[in-house]
VONUFI-468536 format. One record per atom (N, C-alpha, C): residue number from 1; residue in three letters; atom name; z, x, y. Coordinates in steps of 0.05 Angstrom, whole numbers, padded with zeros to 5 digits. Atoms other than C-alpha are relative to their C-alpha. Layout:
+-----+------+------+--------+--------+--------+
! seq ! type ! atom !     c3 !     c1 !     c2 !
+-----+------+------+--------+--------+--------+
! NUM !  ALA !   CA !      Z !      X !      Y !
...
+-----+------+------+--------+--------+--------+
END
This chain:
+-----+------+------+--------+--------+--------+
! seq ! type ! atom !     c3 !     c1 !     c2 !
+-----+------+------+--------+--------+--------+
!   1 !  UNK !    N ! -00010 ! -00019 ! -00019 !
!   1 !  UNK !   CA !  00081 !  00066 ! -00341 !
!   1 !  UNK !    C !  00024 ! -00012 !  00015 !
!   2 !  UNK !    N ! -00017 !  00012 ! -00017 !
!   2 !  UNK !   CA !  00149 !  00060 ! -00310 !
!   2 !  UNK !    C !  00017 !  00026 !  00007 !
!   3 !  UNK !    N ! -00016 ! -00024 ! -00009 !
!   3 !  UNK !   CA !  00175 !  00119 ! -00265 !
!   3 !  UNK !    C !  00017 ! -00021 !  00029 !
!   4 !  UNK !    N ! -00023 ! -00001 ! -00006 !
!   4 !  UNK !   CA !  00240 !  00115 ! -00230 !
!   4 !  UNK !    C !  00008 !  00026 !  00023 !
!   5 !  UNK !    N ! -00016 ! -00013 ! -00019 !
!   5 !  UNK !   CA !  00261 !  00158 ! -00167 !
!   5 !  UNK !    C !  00017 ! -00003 !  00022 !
!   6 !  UNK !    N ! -00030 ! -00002 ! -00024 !
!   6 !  UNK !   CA !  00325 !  00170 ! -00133 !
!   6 !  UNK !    C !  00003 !  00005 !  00023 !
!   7 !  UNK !    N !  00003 ! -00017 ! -00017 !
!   7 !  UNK !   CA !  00328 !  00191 ! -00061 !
!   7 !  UNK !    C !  00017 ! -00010 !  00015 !
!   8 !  UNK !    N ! -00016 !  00007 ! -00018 !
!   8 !  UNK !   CA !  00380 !  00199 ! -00013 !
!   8 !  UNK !    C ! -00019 !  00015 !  00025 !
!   9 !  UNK !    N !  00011 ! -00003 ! -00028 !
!   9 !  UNK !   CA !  00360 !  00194 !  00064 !
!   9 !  UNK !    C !  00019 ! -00007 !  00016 !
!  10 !  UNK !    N ! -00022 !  00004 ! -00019 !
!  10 !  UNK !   CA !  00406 !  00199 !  00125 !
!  10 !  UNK !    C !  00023 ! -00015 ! -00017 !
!  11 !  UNK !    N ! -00016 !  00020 !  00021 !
!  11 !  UNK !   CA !  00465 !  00171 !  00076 !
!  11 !  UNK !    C ! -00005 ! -00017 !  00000 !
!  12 !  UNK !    N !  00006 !  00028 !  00017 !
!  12 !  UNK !   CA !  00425 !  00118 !  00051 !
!  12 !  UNK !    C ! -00016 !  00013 ! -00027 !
!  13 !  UNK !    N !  00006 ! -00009 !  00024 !
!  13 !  UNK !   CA !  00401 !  00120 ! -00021 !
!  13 !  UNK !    C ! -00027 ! -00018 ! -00014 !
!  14 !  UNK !    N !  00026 !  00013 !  00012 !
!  14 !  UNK !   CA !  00325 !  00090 ! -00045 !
!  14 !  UNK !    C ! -00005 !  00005 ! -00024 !
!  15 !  UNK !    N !  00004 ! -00014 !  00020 !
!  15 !  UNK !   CA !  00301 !  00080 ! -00106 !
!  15 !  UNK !    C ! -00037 ! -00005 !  00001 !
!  16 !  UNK !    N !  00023 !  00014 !  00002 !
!  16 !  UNK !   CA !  00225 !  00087 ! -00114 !
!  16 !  UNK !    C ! -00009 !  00003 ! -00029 !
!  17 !  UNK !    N !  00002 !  00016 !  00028 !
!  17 !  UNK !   CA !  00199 !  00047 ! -00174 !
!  17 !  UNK !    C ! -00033 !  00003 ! -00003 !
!  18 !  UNK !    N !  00022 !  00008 !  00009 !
!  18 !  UNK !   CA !  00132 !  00052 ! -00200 !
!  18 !  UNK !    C ! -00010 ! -00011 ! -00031 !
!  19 !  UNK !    N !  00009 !  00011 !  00036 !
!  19 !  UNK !   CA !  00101 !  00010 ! -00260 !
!  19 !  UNK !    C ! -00033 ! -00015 !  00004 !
!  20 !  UNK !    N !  00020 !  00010 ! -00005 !
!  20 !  UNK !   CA !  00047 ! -00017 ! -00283 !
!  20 !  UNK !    C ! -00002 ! -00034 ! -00002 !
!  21 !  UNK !    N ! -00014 !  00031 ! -00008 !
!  21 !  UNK !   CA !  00041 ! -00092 ! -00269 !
!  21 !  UNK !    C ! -00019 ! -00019 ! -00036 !
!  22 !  UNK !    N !  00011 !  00019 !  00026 !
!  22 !  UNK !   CA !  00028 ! -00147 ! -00326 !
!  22 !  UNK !    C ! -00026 ! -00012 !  00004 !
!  23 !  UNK !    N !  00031 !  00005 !  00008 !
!  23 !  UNK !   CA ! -00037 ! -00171 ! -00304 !
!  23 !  UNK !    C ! -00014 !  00009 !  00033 !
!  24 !  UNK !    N !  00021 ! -00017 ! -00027 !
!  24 !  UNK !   CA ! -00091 ! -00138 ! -00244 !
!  24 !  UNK !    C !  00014 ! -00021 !  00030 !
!  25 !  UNK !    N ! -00007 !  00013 ! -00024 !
!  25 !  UNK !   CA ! -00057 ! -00165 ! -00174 !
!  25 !  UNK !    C ! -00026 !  00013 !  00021 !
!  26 !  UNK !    N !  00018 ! -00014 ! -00025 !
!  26 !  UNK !   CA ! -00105 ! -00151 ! -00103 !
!  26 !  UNK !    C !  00009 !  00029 ! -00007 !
!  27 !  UNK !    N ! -00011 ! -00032 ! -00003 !
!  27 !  UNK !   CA ! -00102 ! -00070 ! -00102 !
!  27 !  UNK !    C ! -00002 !  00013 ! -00024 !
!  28 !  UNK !    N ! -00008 ! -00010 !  00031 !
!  28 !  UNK !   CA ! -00095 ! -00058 ! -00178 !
!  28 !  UNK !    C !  00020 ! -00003 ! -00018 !
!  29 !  UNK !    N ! -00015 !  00008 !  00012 !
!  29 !  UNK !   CA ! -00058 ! -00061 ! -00233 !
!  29 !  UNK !    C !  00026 !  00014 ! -00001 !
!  30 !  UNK !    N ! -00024 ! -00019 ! -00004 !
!  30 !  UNK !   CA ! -00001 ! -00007 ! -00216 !
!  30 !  UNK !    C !  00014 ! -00009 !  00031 !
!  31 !  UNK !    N ! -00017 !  00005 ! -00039 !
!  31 !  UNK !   CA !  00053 ! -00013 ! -00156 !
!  31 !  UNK !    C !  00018 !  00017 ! -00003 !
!  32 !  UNK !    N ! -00012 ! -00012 ! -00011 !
!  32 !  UNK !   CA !  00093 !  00026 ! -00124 !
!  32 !  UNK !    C !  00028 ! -00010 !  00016 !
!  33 !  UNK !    N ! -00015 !  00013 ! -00008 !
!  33 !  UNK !   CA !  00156 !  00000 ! -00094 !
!  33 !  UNK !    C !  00020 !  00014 !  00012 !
!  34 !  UNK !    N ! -00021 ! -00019 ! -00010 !
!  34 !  UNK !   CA !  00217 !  00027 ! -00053 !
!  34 !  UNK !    C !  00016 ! -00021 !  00008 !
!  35 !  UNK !    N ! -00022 !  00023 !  00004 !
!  35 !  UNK !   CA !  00284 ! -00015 ! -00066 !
!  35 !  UNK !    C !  00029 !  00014 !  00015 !
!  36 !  UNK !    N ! -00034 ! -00010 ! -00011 !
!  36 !  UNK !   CA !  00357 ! -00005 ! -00028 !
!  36 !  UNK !    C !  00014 !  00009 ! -00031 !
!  37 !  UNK !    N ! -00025 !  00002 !  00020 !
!  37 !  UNK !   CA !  00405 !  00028 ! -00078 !
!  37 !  UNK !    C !  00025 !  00012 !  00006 !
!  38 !  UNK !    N ! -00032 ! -00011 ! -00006 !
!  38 !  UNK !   CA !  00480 !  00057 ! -00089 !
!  38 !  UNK !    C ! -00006 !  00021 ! -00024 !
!  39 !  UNK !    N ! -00006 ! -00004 !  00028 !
!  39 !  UNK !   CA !  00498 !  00105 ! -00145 !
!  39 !  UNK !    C ! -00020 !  00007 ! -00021 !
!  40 !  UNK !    N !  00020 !  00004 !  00020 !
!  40 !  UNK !   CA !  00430 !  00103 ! -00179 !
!  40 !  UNK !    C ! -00002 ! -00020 ! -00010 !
!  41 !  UNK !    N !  00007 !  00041 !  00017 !
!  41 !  UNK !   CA !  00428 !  00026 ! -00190 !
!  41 !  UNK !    C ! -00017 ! -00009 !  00038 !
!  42 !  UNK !    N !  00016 !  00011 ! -00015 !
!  42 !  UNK !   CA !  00373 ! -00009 ! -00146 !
!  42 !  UNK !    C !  00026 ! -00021 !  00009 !
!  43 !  UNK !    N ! -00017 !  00019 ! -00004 !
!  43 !  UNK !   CA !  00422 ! -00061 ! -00098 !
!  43 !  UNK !    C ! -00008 ! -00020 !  00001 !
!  44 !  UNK !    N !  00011 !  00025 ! -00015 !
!  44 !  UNK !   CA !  00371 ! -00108 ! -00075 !
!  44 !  UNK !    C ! -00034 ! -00001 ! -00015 !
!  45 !  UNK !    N !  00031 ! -00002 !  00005 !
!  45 !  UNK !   CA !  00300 ! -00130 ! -00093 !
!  45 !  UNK !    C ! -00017 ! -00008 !  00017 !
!  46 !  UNK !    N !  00012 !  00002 ! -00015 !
!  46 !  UNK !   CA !  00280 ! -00140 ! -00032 !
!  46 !  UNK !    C ! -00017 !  00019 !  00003 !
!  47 !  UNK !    N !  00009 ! -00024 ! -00007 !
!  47 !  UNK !   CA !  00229 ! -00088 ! -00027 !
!  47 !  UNK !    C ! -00008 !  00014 !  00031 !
!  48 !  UNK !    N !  00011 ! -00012 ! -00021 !
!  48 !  UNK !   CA !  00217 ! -00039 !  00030 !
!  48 !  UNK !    C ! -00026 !  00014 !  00014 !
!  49 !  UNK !    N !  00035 ! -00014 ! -00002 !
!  49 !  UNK !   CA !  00148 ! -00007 !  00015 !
!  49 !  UNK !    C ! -00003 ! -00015 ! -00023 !
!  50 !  UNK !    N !  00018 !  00005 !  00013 !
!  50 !  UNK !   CA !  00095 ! -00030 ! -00029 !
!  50 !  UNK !    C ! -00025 !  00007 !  00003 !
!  51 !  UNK !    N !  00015 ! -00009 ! -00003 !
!  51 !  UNK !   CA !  00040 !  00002 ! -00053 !
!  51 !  UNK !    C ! -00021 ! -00006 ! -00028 !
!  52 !  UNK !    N !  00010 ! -00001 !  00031 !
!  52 !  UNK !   CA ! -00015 ! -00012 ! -00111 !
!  52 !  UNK !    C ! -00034 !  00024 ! -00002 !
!  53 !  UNK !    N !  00020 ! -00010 !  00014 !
!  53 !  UNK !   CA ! -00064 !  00023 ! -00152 !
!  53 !  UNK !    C ! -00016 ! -00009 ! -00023 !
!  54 !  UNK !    N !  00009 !  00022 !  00021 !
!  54 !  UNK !   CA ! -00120 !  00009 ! -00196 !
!  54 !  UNK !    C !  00012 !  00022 ! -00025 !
!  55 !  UNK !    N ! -00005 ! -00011 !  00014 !
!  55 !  UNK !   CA ! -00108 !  00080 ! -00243 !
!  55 !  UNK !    C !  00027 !  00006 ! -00008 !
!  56 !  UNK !    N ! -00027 ! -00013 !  00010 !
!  56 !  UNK !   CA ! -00049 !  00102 ! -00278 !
!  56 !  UNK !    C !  00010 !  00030 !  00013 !
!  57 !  UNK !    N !  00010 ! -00022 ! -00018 !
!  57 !  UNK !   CA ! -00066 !  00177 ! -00249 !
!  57 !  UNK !    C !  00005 ! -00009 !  00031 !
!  58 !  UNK !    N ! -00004 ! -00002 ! -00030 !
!  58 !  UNK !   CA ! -00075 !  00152 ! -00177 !
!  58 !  UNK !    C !  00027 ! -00027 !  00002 !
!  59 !  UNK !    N ! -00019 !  00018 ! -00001 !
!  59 !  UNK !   CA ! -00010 !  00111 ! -00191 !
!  59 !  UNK !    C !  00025 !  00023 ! -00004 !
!  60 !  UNK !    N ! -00021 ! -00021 !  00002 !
!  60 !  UNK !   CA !  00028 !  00179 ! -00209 !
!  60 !  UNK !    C !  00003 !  00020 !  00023 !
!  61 !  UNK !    N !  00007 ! -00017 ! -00019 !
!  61 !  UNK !   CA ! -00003 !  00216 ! -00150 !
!  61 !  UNK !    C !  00017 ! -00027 !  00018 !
!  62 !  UNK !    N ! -00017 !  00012 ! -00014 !
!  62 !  UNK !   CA !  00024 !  00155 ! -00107 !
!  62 !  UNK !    C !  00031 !  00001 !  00003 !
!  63 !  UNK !    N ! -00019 ! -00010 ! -00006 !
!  63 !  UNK !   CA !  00087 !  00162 ! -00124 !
!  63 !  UNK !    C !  00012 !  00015 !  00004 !
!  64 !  UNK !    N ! -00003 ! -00030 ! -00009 !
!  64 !  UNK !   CA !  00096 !  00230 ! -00115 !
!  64 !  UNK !    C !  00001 !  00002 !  00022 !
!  65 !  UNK !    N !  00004 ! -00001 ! -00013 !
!  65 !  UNK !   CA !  00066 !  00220 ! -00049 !
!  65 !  UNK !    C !  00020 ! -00021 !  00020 !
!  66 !  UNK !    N ! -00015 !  00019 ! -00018 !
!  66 !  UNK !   CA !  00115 !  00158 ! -00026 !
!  66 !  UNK !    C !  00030 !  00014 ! -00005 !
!  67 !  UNK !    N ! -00032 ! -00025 !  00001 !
!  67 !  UNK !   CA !  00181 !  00207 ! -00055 !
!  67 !  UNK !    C ! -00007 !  00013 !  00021 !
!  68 !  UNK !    N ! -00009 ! -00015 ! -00011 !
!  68 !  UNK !   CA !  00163 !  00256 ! -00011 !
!  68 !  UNK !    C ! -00008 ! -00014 !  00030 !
!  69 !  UNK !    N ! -00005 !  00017 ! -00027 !
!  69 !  UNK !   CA !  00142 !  00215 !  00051 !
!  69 !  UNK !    C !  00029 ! -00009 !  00011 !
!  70 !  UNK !    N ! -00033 !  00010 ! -00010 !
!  70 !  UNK !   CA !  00212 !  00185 !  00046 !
!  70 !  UNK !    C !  00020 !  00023 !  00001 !
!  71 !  UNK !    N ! -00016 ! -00024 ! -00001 !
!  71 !  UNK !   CA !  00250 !  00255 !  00037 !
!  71 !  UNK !    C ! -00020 !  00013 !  00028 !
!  72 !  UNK !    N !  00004 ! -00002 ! -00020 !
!  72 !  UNK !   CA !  00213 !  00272 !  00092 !
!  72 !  UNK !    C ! -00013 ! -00018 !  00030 !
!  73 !  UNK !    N !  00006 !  00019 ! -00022 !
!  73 !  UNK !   CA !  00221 !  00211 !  00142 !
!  73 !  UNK !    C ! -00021 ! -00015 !  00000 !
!  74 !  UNK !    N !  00018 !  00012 ! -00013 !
!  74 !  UNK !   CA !  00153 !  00198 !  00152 !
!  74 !  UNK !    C ! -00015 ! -00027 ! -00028 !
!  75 !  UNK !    N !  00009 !  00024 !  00017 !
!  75 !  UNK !   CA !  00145 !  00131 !  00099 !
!  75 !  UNK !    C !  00018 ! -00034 !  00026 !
!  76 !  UNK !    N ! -00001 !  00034 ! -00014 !
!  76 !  UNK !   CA !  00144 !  00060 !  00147 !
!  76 !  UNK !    C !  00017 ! -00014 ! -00017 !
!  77 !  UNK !    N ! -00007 !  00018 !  00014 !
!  77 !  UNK !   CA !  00195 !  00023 !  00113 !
!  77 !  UNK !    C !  00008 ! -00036 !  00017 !
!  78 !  UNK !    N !  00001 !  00034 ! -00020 !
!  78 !  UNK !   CA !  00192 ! -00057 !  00124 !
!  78 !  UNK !    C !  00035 ! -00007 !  00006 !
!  79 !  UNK !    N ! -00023 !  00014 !  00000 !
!  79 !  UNK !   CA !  00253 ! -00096 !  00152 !
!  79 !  UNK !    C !  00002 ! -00019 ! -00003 !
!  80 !  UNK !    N ! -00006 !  00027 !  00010 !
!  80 !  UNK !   CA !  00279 ! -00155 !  00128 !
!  80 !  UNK !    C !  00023 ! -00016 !  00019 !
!  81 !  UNK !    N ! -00017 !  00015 ! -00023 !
!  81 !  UNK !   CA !  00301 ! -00200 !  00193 !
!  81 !  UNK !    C ! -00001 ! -00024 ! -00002 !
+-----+------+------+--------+--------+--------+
END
């Protein structure tokens, strides 16, 4: 599994990444991720959210659910100070 979404917010542009990871981390074997981008190219790999799952299913429902959190504001993103 490896989904890919675009999202512009107040003119900034996220991309959120979900895949499934190479071997079971804490949380499960799927993550969720939300990266700075431009253009449709991720800029940074610093990530802003992170999120895991153990199913593939509750790993498609997550990201669904962290796109539209961020199109509508309410997703916590971390800062990097």
């Amino acid at each position: 599994m490896k989904t890919q979404t675009f999202v512009k917010v107040d003119g900034r542009e996220y991309c959120v990444s979900t895949v499934e990871l190479p071997f079971v981390h804490i949380g499960g074997g799927f993550e969720t991720m939300v990266f700075p981008a431009r253009n449709g190219k991720v800029t940074g790999y610093g990530e802003l959210f992170c999120d895991r799952y153990k199913t593939a299913s509750e790993a498609a429902v997550g990201h669904k659910a962290t796109v539209a959190a961020l199109e509508e504001g309410r997703l916590q993103l971390y800062t990097h100070e």
